[in-house]
Residue frames as a rotation matrix with the C-alpha (Angstrom) as fourth column:
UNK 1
-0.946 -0.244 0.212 10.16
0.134 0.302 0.944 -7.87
-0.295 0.922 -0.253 14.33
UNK 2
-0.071 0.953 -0.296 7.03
-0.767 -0.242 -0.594 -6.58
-0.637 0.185 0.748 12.23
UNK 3
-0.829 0.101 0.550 5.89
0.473 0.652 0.593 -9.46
-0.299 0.752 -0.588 9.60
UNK 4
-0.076 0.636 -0.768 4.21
-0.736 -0.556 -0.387 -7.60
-0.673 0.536 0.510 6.77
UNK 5
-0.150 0.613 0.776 1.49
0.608 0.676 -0.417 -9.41
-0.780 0.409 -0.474 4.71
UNK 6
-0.604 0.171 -0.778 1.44
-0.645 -0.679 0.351 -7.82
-0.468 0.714 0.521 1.15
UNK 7
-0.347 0.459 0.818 -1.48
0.688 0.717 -0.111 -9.23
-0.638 0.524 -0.565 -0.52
UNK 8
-0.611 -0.109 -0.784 -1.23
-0.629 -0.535 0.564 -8.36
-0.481 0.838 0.258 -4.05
UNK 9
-0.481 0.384 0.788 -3.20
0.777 0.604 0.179 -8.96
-0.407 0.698 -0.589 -7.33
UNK 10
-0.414 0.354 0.839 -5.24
0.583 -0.605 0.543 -7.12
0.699 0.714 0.044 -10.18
UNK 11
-0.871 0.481 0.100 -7.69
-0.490 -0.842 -0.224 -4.29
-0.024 -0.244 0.969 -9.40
UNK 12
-0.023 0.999 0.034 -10.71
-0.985 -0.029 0.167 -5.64
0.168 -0.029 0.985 -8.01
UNK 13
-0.142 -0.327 -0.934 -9.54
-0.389 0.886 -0.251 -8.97
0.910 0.328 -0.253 -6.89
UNK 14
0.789 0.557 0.258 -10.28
-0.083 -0.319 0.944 -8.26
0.608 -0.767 -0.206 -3.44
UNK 15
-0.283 -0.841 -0.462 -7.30
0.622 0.206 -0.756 -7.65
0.730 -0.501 0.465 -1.79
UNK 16
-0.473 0.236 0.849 -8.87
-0.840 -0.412 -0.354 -4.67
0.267 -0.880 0.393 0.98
UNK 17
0.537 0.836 -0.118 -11.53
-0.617 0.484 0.620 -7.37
0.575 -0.260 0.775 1.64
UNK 18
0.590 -0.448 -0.672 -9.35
0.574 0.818 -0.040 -10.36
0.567 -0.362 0.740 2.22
UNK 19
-0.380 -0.872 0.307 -7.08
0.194 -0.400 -0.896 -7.65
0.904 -0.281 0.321 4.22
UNK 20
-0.047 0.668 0.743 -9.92
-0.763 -0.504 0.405 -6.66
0.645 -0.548 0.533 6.36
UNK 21
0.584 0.434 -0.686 -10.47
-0.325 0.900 0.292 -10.21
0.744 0.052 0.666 6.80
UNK 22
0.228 -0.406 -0.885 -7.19
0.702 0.698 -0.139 -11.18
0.674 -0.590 0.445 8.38
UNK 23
-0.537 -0.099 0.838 -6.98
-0.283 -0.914 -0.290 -8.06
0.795 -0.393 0.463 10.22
UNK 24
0.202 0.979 0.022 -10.22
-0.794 0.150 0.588 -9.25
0.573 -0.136 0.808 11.66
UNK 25
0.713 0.007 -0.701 -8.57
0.223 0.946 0.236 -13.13
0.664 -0.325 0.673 12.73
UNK 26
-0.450 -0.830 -0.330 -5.16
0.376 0.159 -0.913 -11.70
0.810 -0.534 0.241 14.13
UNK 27
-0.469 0.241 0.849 -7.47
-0.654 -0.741 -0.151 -9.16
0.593 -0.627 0.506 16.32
UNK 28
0.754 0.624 -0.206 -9.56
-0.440 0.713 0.546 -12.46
0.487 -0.321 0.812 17.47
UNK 29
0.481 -0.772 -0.416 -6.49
0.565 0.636 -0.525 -13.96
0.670 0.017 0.742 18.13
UNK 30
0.921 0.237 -0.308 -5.40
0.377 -0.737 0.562 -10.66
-0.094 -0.634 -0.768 20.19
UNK 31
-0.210 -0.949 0.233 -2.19
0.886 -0.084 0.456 -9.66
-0.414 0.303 0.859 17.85
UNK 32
0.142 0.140 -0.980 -1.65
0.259 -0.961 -0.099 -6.38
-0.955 -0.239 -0.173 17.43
UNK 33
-0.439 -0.248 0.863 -2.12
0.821 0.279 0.498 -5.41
-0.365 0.928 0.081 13.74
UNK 34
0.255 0.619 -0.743 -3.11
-0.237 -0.705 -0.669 -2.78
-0.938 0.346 -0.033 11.20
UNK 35
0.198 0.220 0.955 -3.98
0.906 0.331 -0.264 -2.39
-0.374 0.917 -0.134 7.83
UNK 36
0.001 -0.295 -0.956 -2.53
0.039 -0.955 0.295 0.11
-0.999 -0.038 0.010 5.82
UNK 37
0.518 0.288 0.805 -4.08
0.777 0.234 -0.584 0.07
-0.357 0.928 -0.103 2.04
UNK 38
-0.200 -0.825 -0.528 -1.12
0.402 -0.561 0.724 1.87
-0.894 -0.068 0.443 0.24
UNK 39
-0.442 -0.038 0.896 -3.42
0.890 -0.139 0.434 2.99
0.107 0.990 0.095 -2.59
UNK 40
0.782 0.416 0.463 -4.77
0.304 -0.904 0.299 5.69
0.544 -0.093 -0.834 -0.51
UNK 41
0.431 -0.843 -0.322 -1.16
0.435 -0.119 0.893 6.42
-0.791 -0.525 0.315 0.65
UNK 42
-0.760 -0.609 0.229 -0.84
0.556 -0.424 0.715 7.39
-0.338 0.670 0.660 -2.89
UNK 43
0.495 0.868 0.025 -4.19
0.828 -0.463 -0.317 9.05
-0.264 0.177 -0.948 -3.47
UNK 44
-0.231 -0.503 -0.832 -2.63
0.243 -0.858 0.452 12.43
-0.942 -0.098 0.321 -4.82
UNK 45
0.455 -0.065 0.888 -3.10
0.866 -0.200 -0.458 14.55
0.207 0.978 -0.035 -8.26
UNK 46
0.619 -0.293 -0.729 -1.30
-0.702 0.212 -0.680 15.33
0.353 0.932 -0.074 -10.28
UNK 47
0.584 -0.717 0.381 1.06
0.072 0.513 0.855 12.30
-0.808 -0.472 0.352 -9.91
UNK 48
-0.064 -0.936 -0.347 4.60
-0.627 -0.233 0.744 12.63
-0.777 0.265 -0.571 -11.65
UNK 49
0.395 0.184 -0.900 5.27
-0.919 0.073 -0.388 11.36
-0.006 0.980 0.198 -15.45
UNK 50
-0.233 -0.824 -0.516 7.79
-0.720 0.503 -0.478 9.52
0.653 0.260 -0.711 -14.30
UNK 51
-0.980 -0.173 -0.095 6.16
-0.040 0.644 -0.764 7.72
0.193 -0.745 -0.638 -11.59
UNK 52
-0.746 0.646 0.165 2.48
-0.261 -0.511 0.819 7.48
0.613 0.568 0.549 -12.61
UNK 53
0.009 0.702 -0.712 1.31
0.367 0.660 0.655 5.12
0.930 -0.267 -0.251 -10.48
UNK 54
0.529 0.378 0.760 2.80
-0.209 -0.809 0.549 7.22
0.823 -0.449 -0.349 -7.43
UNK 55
0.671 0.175 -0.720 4.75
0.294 0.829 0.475 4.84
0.681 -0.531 0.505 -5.77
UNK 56
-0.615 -0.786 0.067 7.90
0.470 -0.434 -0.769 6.83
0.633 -0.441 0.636 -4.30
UNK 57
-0.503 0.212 0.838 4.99
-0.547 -0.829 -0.119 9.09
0.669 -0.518 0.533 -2.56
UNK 58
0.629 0.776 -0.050 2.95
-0.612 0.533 0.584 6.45
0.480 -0.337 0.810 -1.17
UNK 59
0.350 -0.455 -0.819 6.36
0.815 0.578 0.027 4.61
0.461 -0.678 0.573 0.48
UNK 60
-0.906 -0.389 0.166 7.96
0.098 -0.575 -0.812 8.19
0.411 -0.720 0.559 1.96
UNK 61
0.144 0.516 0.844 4.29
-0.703 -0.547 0.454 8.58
0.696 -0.659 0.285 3.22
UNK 62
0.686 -0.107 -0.720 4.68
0.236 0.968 0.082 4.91
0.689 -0.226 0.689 4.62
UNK 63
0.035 -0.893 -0.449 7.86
0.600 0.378 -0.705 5.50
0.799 -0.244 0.549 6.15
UNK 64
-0.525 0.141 0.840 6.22
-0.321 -0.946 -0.042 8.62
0.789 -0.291 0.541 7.79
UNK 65
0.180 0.930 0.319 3.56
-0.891 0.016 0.454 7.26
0.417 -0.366 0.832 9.17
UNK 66
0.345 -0.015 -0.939 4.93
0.480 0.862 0.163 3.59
0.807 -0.506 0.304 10.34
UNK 67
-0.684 -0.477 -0.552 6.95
0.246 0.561 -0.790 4.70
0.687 -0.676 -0.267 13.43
UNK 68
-0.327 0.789 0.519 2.79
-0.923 -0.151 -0.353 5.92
-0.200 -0.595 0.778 15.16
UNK 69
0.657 0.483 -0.579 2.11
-0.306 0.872 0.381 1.88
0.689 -0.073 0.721 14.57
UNK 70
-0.146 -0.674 -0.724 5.26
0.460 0.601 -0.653 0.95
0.876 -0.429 0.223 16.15
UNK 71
-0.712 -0.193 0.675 4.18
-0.449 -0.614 -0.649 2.75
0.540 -0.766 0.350 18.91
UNK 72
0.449 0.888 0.096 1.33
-0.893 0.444 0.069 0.83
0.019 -0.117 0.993 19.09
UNK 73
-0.383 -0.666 0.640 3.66
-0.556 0.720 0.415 -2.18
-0.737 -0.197 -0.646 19.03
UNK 74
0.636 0.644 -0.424 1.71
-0.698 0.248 -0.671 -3.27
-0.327 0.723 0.608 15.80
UNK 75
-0.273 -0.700 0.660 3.38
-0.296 0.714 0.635 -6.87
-0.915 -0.022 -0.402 14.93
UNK 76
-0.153 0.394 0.907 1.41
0.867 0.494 -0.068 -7.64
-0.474 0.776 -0.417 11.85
UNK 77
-0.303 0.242 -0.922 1.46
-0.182 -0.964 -0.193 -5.02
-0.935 0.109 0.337 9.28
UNK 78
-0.096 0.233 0.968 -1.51
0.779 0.623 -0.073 -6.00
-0.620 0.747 -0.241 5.98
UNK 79
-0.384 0.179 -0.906 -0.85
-0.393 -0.919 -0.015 -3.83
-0.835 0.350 0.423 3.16
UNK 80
0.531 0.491 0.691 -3.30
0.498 0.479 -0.723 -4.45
-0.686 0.728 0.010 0.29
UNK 81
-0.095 -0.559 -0.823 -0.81
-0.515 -0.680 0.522 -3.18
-0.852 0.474 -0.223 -2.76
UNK 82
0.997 -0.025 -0.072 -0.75
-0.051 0.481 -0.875 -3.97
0.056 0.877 0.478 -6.51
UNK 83
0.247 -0.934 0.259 2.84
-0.375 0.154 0.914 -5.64
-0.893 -0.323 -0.312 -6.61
UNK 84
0.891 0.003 -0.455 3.92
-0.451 -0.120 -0.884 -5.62
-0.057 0.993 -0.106 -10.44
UNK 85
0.515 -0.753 -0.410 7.21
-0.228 0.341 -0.912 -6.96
0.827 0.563 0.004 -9.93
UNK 86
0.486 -0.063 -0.872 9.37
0.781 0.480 0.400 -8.62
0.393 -0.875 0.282 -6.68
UNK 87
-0.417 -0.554 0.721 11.92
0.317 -0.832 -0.456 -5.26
0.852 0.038 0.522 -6.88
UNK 88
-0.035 0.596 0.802 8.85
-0.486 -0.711 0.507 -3.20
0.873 -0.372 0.315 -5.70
UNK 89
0.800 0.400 -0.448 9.36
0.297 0.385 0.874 -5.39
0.522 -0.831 0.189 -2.08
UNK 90
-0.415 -0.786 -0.458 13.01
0.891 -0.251 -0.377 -4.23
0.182 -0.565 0.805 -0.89
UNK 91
-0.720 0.013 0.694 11.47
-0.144 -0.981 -0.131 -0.16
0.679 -0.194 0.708 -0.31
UNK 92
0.456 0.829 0.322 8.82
-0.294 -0.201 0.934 -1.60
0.840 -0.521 0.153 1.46
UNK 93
0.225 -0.606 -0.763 11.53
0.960 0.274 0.065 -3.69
0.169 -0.747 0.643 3.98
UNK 94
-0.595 -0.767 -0.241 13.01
0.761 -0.442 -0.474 -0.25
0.257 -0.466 0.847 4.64
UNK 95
-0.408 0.565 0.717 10.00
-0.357 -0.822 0.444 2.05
0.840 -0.075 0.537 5.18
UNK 96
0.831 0.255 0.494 9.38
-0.532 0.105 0.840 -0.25
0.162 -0.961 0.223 8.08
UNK 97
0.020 -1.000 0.017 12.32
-0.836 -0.026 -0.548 -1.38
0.548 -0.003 -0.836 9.81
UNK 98
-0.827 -0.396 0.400 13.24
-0.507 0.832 -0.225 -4.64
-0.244 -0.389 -0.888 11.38
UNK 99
0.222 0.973 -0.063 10.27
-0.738 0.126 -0.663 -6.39
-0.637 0.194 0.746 9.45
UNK 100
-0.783 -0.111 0.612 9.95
0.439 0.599 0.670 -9.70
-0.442 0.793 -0.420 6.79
UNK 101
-0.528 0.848 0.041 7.53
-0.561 -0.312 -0.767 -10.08
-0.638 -0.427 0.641 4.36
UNK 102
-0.533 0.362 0.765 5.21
0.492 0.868 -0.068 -12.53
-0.689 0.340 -0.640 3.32
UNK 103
-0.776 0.139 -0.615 3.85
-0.602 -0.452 0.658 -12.06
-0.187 0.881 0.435 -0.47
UNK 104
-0.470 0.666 0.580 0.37
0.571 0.730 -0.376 -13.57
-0.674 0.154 -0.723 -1.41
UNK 105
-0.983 0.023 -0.184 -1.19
-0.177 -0.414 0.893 -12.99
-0.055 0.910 0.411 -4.96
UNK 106
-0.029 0.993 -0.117 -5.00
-0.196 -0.121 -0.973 -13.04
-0.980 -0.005 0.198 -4.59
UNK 107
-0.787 0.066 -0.613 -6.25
-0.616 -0.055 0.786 -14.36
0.018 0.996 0.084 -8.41
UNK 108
0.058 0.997 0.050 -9.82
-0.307 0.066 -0.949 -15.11
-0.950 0.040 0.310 -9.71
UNK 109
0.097 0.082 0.992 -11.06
0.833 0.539 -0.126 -16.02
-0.545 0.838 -0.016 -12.86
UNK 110
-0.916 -0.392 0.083 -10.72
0.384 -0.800 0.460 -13.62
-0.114 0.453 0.884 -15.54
UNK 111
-0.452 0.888 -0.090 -14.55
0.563 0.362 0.743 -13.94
0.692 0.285 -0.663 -15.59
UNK 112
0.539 0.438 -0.720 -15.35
0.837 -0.181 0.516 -12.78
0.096 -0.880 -0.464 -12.14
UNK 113
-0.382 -0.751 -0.539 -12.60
0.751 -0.592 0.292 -10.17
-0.538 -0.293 0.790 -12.55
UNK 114
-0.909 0.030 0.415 -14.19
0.325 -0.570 0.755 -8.62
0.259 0.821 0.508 -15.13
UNK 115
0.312 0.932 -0.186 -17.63
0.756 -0.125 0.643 -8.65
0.576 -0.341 -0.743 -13.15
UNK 116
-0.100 -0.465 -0.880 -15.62
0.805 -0.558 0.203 -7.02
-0.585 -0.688 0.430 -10.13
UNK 117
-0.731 -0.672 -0.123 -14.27
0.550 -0.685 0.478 -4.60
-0.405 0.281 0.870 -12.48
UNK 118
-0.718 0.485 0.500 -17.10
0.312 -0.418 0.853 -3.47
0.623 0.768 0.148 -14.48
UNK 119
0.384 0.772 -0.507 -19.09
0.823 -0.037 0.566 -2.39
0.418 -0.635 -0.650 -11.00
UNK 120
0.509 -0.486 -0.711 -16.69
0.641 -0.337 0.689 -0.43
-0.574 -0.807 0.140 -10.15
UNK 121
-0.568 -0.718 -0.402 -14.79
0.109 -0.550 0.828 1.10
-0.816 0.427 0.391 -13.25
UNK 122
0.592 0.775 0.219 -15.94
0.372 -0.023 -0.928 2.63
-0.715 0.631 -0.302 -16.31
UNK 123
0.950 -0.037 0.311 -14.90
0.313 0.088 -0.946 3.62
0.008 0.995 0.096 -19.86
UNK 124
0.502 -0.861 0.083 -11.12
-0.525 -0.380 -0.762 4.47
0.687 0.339 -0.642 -20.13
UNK 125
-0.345 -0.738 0.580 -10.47
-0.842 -0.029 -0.539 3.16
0.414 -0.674 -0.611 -16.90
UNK 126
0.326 -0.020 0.945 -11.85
-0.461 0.869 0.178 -0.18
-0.825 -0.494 0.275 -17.17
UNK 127
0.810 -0.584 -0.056 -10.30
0.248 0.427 -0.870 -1.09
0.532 0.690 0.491 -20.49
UNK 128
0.203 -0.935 0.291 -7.16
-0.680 -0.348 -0.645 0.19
0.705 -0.067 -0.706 -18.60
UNK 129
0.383 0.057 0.922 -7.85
-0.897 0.260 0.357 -2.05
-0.219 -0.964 0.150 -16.01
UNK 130
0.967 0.253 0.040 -8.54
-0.181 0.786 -0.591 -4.95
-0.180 0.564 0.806 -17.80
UNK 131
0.851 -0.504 -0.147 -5.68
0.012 0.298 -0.954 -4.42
0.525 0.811 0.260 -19.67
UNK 132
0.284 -0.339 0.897 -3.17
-0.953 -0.200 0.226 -3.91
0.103 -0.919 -0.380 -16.35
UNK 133
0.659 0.630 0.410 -4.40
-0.702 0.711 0.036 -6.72
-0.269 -0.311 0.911 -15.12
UNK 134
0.761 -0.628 0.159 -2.29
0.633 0.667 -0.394 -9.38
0.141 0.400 0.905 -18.34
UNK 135
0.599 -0.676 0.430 0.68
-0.196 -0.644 -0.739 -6.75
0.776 0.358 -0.519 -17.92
UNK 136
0.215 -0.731 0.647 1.36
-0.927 -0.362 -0.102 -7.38
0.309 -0.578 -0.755 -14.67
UNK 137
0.853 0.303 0.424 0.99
-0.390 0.911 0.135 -11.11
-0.345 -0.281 0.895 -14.74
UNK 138
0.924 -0.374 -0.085 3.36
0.267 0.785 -0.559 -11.21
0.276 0.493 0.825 -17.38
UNK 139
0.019 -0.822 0.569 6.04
-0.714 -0.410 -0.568 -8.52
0.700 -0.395 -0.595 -15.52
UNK 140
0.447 -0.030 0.894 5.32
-0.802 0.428 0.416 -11.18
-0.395 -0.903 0.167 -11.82
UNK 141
0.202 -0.082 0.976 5.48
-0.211 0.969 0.125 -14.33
-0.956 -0.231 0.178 -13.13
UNK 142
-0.616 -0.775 -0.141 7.20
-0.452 0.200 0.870 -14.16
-0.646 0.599 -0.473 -16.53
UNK 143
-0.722 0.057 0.690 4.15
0.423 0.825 0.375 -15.66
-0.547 0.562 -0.620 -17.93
UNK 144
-0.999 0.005 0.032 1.84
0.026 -0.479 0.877 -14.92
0.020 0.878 0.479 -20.56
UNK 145
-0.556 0.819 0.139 -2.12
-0.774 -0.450 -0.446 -14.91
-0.303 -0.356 0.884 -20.25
């Protein structure tokens, strides 16, 4: 059984970090684990109209690439992922077989997000961020900013 850790939240919330992190305790611990940041699983241009964010390519690479962990007997698998809605968790159960997985939202002020963000992103694509960000709060949790 693999027990995958999605830890989800906005851009720039630190989900690689905090991924790195437990990566870092199970390996102290001597559990076999990897990290597998599924935004450079989609890294690709052009990406499809219909699928903008990439996500169909970024699970068939997934599904490609998990059974060279399971060789490795990898028991813990941490994928840092923006998760926009609970749906987007049944493709990830089947790109790795016999697996659960445990969901943890990572969330900051909007304050410190916006620091995060603005080091990192610039015009077009930090007002897009930004603006991400209240979209997918209100697609997760139904709720409203």
């Amino acid at each position: 059984m693999v027990n995958i850790l999605v830890l989800t939240g906005p851009c720039g919330v630190g989900k690689t970090a905090c991924a790195d992190a437990v990566s870092d305790l199970l390996s102290t611990r001597d559990l076999r684990n990897a990290v597998i940041d599924m935004d450079a699983l989609r890294w690709a241009y052009p990406r499809p109209k219909e699928d903008p964010f990439n996500v169909a390519f970024g699970l068939k690479n997934l599904k490609t690439i998990w059974p060279n962990y399971a060789d490795l007997g990898i028991e813990y698998l941490i994928l840092p992922n923006v998760v926009e809605c609970r749906s987007e968790l049944e493709p990830l159960l089947q790109a790795v077989p016999d697996s659960t997985v445990t969901l943890v939202r990572l969330e900051t002020t909007l304050e410190r997000l916006h620091q995060r963000l603005n080091r990192r992103e610039v015009g077009e694509s930090l007002e897009w961020h930004k603006k991400r960000f209240r979209g997918a709060k209100r697609a997760f949790y139904g709720e409203s900013d």
